[in-house]
C-alpha positions in Angstrom: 22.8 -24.9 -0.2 22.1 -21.0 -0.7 23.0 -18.9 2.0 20.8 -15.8 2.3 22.5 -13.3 4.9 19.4 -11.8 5.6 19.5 -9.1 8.5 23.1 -8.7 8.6 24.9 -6.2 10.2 28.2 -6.3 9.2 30.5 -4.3 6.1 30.4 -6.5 3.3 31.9 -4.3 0.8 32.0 -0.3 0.5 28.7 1.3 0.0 28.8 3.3 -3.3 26.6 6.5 -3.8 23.8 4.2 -5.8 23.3 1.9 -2.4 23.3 4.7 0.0 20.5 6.8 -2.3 18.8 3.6 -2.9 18.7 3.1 0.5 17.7 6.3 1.6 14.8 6.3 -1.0 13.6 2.9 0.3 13.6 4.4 3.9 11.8 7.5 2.9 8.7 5.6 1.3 8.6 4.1 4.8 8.7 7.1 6.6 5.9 9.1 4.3 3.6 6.0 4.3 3.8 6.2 7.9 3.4 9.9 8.1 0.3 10.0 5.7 -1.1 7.4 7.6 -0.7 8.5 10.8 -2.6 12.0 9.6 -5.1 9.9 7.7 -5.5 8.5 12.0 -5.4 12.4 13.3 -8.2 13.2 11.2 -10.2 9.8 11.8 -9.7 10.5 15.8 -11.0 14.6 15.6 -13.9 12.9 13.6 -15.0 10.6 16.3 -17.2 12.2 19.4 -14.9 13.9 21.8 -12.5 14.6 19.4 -12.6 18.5 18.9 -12.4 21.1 15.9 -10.3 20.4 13.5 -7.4 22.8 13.3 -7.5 22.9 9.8 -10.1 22.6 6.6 -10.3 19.1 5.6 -11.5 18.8 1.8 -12.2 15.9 -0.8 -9.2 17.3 -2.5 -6.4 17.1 0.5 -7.6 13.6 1.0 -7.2 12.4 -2.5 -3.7 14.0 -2.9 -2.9 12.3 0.7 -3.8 9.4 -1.0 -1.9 9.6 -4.1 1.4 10.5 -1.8 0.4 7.1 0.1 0.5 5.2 -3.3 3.9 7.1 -4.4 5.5 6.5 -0.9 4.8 2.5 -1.2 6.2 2.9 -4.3 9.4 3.9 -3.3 9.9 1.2 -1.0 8.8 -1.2 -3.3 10.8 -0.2 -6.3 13.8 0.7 -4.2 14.0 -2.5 -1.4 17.0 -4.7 -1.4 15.9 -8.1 -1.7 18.0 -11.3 -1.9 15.7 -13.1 -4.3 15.3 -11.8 -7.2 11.9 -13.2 -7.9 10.3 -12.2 -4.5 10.9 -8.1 -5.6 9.7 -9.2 -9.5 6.6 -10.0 -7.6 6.5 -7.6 -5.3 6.0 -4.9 -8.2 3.6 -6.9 -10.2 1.3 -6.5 -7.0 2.3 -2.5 -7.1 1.0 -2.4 -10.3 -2.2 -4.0 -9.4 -2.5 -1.7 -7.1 -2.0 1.4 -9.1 -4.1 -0.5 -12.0 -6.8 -1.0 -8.4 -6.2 3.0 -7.9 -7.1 3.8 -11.8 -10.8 1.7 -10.9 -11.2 4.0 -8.1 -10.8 7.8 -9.8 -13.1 5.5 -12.4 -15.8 4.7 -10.1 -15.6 7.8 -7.9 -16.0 10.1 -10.9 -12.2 11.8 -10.3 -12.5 11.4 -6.3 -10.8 8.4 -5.9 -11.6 8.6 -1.9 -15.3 8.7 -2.2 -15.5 5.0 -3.0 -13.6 4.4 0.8 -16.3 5.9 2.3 -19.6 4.8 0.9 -22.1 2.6 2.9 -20.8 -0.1 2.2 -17.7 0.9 1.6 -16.6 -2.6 -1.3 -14.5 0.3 -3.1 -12.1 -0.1 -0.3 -11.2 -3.7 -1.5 -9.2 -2.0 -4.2 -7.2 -0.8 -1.1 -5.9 -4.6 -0.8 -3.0 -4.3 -2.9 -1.6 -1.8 -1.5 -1.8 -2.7 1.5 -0.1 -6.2 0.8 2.8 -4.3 -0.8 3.0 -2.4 2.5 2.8 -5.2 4.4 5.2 -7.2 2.6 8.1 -4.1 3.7 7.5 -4.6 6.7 7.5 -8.7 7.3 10.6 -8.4 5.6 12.3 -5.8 7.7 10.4 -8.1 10.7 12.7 -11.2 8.9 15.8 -9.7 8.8 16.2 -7.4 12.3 13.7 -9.2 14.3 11.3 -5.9 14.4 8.2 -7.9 15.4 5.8 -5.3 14.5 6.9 -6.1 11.4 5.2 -9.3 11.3 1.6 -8.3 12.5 1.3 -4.9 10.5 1.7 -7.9 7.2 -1.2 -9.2 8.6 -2.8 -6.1 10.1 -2.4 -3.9 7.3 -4.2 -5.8 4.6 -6.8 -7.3 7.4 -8.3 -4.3 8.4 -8.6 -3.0 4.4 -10.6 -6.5 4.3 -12.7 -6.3 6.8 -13.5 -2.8 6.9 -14.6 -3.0 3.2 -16.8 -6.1 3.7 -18.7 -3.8 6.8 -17.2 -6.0 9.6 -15.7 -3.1 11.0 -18.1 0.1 11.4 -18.3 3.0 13.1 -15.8 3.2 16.1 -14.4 0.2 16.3 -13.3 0.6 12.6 -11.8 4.3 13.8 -9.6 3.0 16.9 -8.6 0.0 14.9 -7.4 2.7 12.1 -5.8 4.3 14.7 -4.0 1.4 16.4 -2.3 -0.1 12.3 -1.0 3.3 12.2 0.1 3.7 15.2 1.7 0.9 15.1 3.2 1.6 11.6 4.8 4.8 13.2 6.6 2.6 15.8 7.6 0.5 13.3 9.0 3.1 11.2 11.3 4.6 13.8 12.7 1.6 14.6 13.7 0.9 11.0 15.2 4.5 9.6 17.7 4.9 11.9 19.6 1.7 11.6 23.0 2.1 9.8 22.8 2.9 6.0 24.4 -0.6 5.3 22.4 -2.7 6.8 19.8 -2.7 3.9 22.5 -3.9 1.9 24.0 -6.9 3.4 26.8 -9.1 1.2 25.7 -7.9 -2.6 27.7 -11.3 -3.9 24.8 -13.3 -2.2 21.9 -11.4 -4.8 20.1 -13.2 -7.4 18.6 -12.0 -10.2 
């Protein structure tokens, strides 16, 4: 029988520097995903009617570098997670690398713009989105897992949903807008909940890891 200790709270043994700067870097992909998404939501809101002047210039090229620091914040958490099973975070980056293979198609495609693709009627470019969103979503299902952050569990299936359907034109318009708003919203909550819990909790017994 293997015992996984997932979601313990406990010392197991001392933290050294390498598991708190791990840990730190794993909690700060979290927190910029969130924070570039939830500006990616400002700026979808103060497009809709009602919404108001912007307060600052929005150009092609702020919206790709917001997109590149998604894809480097993902990374972190993907590169720097603490997993149990060795194989689950083996597979975890061999869907990061899809996605930033997916991201190389879309500067392809959109001529150096790799944002233009999201936005074109309809929008199939934003399929190349999937990946990333399942790496995303994975973080959070297993933070869901391990301290019960429910969230968790329905950004998994959010996150990569809404990239689906919005690409395939099932979302449009408004309804595509306030649903934008609601993941990341939701992703903020999530967030908050997660970075402040105890350094070693992301660590758990290191004798129970397998390569």
């Amino acid at each position: 029988m293997v015992y996984f200790p997932m979601g313990e709270k406990n010392y197991f043994q001392p933290l050294t520097k390498e598991d708190k700067i791990t840990v730190v870097l794993y909690r700060t992909g979290i927190f910029l995903s969130a924070l570039i998404l939830s500006l990616a939501a400002f700026i979808v809101f103060k497009s809709l009617p009602g919404g108001g002047d912007f307060p600052f210039i929005i150009s092609g090229l702020s919206l790709n570098i917001l997109l590149l620091i998604l894809y480097f914040s993902v990374g972190l958490s993907v590169f720097f997670i603490h997993l149990y099973i060795g194989k689950f975070h083996r597979i975890l980056k061999k869907i990061y690398y899809l996605a930033a293979a997916c991201l190389c198609v879309l500067f392809f495609i959109g001529n150096g713009n790799p944002v233009m693709p999201l936005f074109r009627v309809p929008p199939y470019g934003a399929l190349l989105l999937l990946p990333l969103a399942l790496c995303l979503g994975f973080v959070t299902a297993k933070e869901a897992f391990c301290f019960r952050l429910i969230e968790g569990y329905m950004l998994a299936v959010l996150l990569p949903s809404y990239v689906f359907f919005y690409s395939v034109g099932a979302l449009k318009g408004e309804s595509a807008a306030y649903s934008f708003i609601f993941v990341a919203a939701m992703l903020v909550f999530f967030t908050f909940r997660k970075i402040f819990m105890p350094v070693h909790f992301d660590i758990g017994d290191k004798s129970a890891y397998q390569p």
